[in-house]
Each structure stands twice: as C-alpha cells, then as structure tokens.
ROLUMFI-296181 format. One record per atom (N, C-alpha, C): x, y, z; atom name; residue in three letters. Coordinates in steps of 0.02 Angstrom, whole numbers. Each point is the difference from the previous one (the first is absolute). Layout:
% ROLUMFI-296181
<pt><px>X</px><py>Y</py><pz>Z</pz><name>CA</name><resn>ALA</resn></pt>
...
% end
This chain:
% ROLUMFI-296181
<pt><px>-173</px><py>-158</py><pz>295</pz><name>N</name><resn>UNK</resn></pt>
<pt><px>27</px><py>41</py><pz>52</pz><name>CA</name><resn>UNK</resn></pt>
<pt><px>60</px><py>40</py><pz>-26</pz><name>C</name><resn>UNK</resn></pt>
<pt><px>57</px><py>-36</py><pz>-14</pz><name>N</name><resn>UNK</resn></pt>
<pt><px>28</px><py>26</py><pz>-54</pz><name>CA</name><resn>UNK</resn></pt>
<pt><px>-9</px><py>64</py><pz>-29</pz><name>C</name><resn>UNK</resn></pt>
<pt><px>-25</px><py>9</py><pz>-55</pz><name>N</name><resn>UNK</resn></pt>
<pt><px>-28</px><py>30</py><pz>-49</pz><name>CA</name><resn>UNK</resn></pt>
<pt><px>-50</px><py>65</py><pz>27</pz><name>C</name><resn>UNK</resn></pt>
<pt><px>-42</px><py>-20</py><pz>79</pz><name>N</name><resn>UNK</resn></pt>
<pt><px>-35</px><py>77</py><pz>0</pz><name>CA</name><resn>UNK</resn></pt>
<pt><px>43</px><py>27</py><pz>39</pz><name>C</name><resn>UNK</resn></pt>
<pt><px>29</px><py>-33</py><pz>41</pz><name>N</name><resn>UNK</resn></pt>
<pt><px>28</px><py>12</py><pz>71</pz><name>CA</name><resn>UNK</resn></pt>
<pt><px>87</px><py>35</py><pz>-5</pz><name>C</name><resn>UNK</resn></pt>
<pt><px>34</px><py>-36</py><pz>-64</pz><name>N</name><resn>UNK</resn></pt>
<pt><px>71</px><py>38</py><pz>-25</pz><name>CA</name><resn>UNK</resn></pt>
<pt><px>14</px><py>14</py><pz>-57</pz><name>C</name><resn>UNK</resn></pt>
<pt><px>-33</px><py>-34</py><pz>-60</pz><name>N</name><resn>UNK</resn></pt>
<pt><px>9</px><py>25</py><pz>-50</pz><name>CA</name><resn>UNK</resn></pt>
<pt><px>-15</px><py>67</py><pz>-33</pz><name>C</name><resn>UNK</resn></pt>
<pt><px>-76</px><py>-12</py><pz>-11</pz><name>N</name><resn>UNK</resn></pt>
<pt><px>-46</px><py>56</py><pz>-14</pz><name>CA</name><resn>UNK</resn></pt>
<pt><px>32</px><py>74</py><pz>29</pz><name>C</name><resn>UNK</resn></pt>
<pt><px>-12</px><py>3</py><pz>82</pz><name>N</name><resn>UNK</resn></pt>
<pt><px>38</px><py>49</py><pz>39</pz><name>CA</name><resn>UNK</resn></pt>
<pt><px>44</px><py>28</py><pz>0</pz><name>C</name><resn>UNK</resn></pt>
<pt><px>65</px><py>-58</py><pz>-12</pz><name>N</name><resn>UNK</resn></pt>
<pt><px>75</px><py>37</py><pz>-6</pz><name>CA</name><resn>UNK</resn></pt>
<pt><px>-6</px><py>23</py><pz>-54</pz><name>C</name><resn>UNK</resn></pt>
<pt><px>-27</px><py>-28</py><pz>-58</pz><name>N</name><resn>UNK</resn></pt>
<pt><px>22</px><py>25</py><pz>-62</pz><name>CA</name><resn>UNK</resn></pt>
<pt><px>-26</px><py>77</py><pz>-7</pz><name>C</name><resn>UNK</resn></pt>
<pt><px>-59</px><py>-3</py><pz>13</pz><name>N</name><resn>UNK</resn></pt>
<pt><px>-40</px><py>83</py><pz>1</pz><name>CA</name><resn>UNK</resn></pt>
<pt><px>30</px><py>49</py><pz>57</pz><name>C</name><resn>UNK</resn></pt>
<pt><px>40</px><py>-45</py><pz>58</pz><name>N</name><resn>UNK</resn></pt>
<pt><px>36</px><py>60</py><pz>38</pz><name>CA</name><resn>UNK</resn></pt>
<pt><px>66</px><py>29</py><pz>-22</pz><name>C</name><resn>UNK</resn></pt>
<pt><px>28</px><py>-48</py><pz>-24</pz><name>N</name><resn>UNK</resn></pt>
<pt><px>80</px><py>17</py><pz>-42</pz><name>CA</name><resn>UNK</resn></pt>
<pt><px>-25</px><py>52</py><pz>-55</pz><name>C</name><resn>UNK</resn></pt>
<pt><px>-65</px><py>-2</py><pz>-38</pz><name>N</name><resn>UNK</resn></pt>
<pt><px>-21</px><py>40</py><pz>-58</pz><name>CA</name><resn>UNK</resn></pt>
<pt><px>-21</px><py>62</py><pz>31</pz><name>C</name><resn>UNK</resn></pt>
<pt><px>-40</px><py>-11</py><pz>32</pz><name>N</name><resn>UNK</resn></pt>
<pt><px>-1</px><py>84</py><pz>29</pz><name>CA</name><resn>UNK</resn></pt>
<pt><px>17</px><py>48</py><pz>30</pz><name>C</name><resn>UNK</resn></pt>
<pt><px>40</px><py>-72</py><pz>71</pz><name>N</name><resn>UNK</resn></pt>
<pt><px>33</px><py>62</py><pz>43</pz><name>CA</name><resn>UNK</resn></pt>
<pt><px>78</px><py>13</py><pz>-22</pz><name>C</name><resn>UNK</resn></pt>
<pt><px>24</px><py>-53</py><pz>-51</pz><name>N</name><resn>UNK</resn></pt>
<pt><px>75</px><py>32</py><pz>-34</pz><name>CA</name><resn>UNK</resn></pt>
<pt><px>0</px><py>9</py><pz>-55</pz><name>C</name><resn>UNK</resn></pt>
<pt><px>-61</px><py>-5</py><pz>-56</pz><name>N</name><resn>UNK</resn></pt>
<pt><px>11</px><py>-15</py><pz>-67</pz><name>CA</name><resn>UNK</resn></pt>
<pt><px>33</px><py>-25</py><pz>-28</pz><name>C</name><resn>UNK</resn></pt>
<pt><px>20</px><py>-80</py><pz>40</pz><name>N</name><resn>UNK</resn></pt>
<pt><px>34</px><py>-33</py><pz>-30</pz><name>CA</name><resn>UNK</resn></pt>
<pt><px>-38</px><py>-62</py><pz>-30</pz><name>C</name><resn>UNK</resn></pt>
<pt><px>-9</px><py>-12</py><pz>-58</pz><name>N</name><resn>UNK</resn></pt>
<pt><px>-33</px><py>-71</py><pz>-35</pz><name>CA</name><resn>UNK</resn></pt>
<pt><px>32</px><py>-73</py><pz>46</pz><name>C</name><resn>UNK</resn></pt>
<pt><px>-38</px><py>-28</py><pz>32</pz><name>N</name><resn>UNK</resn></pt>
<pt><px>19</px><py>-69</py><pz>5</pz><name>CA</name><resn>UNK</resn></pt>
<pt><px>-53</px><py>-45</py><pz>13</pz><name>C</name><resn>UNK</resn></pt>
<pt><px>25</px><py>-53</py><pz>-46</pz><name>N</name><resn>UNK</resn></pt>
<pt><px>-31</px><py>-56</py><pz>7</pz><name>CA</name><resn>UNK</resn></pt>
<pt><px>6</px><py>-57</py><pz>36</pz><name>C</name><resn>UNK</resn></pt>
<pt><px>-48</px><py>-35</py><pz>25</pz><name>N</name><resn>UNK</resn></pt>
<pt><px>27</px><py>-45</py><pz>74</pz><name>CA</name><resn>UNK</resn></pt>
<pt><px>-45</px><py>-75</py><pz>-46</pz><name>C</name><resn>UNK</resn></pt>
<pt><px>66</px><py>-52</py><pz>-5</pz><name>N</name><resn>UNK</resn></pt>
<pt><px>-33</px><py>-57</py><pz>-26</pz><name>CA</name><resn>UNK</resn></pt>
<pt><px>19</px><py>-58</py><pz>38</pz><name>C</name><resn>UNK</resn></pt>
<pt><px>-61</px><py>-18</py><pz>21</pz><name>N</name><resn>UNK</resn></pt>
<pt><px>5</px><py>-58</py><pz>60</pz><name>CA</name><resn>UNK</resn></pt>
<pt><px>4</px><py>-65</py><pz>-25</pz><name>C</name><resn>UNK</resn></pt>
<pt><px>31</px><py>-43</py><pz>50</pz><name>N</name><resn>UNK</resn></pt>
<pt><px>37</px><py>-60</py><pz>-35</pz><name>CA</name><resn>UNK</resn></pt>
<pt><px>-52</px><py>-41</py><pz>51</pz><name>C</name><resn>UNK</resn></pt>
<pt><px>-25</px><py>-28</py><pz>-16</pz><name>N</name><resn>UNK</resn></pt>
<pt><px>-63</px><py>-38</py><pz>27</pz><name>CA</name><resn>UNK</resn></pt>
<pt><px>29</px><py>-85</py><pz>49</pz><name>C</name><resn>UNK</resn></pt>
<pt><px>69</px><py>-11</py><pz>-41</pz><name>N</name><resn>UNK</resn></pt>
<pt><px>16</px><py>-72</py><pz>18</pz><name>CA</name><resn>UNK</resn></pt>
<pt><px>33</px><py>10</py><pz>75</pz><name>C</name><resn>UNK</resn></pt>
<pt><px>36</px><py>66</py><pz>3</pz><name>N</name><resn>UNK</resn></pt>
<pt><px>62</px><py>2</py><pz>62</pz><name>CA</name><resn>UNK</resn></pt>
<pt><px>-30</px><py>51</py><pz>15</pz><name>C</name><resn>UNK</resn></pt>
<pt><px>-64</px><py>45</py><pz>14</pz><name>N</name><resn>UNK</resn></pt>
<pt><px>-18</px><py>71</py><pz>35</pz><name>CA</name><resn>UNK</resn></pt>
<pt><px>40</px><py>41</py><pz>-1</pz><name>C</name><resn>UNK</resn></pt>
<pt><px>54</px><py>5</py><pz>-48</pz><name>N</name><resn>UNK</resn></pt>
<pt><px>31</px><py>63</py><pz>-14</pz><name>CA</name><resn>UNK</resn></pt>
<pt><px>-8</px><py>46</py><pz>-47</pz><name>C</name><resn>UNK</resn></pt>
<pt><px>6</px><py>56</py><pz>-3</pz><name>N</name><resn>UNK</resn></pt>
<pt><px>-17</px><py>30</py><pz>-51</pz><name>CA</name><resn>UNK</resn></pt>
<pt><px>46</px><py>67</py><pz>-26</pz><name>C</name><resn>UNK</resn></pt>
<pt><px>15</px><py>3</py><pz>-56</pz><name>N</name><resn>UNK</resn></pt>
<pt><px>46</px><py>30</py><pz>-23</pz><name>CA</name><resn>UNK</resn></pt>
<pt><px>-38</px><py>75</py><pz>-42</pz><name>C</name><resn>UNK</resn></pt>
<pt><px>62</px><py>42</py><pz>28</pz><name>N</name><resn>UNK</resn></pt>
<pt><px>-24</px><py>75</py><pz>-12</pz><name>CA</name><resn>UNK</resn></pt>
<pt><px>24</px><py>13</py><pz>-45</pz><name>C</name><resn>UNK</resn></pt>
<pt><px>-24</px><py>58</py><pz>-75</pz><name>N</name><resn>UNK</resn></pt>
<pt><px>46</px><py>-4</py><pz>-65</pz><name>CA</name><resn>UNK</resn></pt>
<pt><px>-21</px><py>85</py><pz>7</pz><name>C</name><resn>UNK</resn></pt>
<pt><px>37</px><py>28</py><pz>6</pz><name>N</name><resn>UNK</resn></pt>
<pt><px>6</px><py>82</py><pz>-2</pz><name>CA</name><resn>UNK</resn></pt>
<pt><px>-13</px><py>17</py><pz>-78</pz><name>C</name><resn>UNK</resn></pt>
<pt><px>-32</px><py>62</py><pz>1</pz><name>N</name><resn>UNK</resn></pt>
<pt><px>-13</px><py>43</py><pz>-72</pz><name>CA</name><resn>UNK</resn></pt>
<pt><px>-33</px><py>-46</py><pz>-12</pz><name>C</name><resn>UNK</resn></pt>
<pt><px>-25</px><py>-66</py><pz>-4</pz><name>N</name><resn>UNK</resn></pt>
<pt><px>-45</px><py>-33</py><pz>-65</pz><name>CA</name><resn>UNK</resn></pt>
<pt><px>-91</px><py>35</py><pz>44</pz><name>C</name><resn>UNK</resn></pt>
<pt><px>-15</px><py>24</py><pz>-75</pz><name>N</name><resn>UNK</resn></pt>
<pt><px>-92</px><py>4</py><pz>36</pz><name>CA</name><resn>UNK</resn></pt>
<pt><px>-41</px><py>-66</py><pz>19</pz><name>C</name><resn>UNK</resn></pt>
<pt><px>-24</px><py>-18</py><pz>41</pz><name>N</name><resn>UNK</resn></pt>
<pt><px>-34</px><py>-41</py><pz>19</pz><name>CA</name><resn>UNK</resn></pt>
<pt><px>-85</px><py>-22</py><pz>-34</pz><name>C</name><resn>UNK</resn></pt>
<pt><px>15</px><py>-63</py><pz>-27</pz><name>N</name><resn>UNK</resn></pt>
<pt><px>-74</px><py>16</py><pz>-41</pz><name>CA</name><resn>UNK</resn></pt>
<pt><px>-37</px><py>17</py><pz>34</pz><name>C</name><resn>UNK</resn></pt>
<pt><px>-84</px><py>-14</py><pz>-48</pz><name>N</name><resn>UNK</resn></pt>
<pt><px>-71</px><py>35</py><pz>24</pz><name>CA</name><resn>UNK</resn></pt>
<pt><px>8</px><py>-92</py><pz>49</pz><name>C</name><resn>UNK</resn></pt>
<pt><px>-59</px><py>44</py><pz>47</pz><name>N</name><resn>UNK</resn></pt>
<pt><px>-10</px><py>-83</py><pz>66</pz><name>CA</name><resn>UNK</resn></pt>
<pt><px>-16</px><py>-50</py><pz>-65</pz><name>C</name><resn>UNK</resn></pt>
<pt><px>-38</px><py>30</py><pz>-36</pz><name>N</name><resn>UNK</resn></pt>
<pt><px>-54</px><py>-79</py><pz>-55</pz><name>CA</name><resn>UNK</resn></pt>
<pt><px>57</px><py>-40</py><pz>-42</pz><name>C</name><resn>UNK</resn></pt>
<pt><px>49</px><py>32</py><pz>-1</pz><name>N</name><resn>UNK</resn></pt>
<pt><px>48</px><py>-26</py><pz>-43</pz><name>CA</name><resn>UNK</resn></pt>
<pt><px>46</px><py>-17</py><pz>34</pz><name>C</name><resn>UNK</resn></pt>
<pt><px>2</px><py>-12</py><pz>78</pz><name>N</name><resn>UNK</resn></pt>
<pt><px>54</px><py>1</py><pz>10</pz><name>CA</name><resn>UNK</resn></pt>
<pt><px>23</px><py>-68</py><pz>23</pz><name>C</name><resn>UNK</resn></pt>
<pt><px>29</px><py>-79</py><pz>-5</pz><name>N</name><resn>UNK</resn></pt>
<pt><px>23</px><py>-56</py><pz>19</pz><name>CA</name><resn>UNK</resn></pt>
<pt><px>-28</px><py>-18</py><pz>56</pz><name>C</name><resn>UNK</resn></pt>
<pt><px>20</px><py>38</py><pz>71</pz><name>N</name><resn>UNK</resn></pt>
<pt><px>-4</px><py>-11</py><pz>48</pz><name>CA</name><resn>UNK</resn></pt>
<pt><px>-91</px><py>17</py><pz>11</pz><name>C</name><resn>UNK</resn></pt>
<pt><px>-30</px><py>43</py><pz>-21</pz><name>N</name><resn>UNK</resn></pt>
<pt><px>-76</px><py>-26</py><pz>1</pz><name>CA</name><resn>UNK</resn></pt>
<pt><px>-44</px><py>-37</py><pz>-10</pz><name>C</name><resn>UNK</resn></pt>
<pt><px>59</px><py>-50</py><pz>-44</pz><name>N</name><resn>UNK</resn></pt>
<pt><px>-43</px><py>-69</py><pz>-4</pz><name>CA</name><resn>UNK</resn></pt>
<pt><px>14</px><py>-39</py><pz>43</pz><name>C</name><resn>UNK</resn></pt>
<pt><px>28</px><py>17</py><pz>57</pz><name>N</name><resn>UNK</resn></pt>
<pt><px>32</px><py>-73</py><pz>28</pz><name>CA</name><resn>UNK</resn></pt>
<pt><px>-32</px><py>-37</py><pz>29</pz><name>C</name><resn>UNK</resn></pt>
<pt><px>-32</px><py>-53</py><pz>2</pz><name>N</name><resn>UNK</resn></pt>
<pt><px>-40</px><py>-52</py><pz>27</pz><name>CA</name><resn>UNK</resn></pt>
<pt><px>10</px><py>13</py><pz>63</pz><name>C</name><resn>UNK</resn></pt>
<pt><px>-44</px><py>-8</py><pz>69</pz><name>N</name><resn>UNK</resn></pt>
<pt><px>-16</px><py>-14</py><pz>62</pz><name>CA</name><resn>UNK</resn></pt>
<pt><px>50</px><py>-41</py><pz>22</pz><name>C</name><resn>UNK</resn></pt>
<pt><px>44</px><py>-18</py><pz>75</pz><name>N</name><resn>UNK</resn></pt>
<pt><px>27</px><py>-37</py><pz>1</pz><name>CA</name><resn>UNK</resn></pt>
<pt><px>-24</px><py>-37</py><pz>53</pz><name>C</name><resn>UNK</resn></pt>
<pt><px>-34</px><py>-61</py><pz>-32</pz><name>N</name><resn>UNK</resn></pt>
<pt><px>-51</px><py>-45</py><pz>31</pz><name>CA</name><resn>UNK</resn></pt>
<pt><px>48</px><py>-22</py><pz>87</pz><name>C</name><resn>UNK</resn></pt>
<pt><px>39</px><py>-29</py><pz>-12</pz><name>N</name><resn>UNK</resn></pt>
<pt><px>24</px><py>-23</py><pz>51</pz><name>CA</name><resn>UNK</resn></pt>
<pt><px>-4</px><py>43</py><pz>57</pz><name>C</name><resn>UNK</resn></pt>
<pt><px>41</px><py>71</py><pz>-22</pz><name>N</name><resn>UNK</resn></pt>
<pt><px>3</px><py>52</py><pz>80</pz><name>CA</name><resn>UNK</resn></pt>
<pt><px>-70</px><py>15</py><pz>-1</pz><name>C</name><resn>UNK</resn></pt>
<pt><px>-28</px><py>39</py><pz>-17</pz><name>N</name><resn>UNK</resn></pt>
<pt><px>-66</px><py>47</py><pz>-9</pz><name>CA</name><resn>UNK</resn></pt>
<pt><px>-60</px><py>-45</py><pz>16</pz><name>C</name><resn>UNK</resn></pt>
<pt><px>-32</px><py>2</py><pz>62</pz><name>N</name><resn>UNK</resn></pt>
<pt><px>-74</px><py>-43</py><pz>7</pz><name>CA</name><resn>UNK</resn></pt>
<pt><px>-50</px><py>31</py><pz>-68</pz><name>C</name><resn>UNK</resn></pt>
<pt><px>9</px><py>63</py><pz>-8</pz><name>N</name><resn>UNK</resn></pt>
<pt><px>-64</px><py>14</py><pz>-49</pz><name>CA</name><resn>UNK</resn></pt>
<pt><px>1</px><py>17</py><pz>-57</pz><name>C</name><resn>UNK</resn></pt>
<pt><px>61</px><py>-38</py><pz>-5</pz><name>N</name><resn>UNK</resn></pt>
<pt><px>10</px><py>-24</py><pz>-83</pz><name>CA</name><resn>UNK</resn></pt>
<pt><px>-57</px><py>-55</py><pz>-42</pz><name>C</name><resn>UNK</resn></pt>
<pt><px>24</px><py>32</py><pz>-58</pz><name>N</name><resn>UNK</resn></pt>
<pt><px>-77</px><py>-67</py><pz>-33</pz><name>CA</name><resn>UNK</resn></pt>
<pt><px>72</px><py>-34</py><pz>-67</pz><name>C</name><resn>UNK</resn></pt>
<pt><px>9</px><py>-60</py><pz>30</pz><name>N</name><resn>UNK</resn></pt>
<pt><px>48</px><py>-27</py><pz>-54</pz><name>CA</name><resn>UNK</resn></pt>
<pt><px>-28</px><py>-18</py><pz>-81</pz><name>C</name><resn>UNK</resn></pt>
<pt><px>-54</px><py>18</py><pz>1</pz><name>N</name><resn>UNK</resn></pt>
<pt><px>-31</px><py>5</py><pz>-45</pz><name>CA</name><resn>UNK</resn></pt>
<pt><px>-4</px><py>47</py><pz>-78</pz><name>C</name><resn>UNK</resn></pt>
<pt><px>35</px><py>51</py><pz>34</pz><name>N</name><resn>UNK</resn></pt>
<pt><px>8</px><py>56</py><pz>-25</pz><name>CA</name><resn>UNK</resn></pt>
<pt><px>57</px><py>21</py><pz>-18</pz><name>C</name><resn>UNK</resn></pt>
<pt><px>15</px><py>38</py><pz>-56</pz><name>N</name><resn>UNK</resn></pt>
<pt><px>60</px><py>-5</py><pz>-24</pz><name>CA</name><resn>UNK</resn></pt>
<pt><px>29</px><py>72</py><pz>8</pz><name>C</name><resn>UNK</resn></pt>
<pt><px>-43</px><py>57</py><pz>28</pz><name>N</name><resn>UNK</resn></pt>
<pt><px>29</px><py>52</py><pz>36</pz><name>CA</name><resn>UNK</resn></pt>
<pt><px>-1</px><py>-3</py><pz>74</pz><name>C</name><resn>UNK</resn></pt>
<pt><px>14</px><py>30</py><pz>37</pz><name>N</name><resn>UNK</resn></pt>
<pt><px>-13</px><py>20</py><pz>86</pz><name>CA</name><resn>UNK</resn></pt>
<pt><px>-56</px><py>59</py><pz>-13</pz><name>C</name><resn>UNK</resn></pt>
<pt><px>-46</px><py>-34</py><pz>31</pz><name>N</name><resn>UNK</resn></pt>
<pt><px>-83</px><py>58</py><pz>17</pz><name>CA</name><resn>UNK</resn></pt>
<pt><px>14</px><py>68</py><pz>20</pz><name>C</name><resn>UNK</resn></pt>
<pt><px>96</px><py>-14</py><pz>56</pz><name>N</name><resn>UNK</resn></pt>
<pt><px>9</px><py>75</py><pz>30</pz><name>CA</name><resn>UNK</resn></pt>
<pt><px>29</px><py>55</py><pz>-34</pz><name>C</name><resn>UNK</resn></pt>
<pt><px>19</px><py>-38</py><pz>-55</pz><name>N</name><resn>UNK</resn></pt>
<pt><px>33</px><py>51</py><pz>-54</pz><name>CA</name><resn>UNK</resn></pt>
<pt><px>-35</px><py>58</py><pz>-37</pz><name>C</name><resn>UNK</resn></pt>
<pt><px>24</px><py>58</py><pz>28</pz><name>N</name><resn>UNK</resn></pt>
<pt><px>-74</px><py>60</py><pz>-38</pz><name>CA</name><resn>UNK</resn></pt>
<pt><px>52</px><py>43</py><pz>-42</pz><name>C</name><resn>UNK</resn></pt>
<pt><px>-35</px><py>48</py><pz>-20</pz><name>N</name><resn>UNK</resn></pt>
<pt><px>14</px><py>33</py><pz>-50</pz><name>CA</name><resn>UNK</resn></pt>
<pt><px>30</px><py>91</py><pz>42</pz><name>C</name><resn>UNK</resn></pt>
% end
C-alpha cells in the first residue's frame, strides 16, 4: 500500500509537476517514511521497498509464504 499508494506517486509528482528529484524511503518497522530531496529515485526493480514481503498479520490476502507482497507492481 505504501509503495503504490505514496511512494511511487509522490515521487513522480514532485518530478514533474516541480522538477524536483525526490526520493521517498519507507521505514517498514515504524510506517514512517523519510523524504530525501534532489536524490533520483531508483528504477521500481531495483528499488528496496519492492521487495518488501506482505505483512501477514494486517493484510487478510497476504500469502506469508512469499517473500514479496503480490500487490507490489511495477
């Protein structure tokens, strides 16, 4: 949720509608997430937070099985 819902988004809205580079890297333990101005934001495939495992506990349609989240796209 994360990741399509604020990451992905802010980062491509700060890039286009101000041309300003920022990267948004989410802290997975405390749901906060910290904004770093001017840095380019990697490609999604490379990027930490696209691997992040499902979080079995909140999410019913999580598969703890799996070591990404199914909802994570590209």
């Amino acid at each position: 949720m994360c990741v399509n819902m604020c990451k992905i988004p802010t980062q491509d809205f700060f890039t286009i509608e101000f041309g300003l580079r920022l990267t948004m890297t989410p802290n997975f333990e405390d749901m906060s997430c910290e904004m770093v101005y001017g840095q380019v934001p990697p490609a999604f495939e490379e990027d930490p937070a696209s691997k992040q495992p499902c979080f079995a506990e909140i999410c019913s349609l999580a598969n703890p099985s799996s070591s990404v989240c199914h909802k994570l796209q590209a």
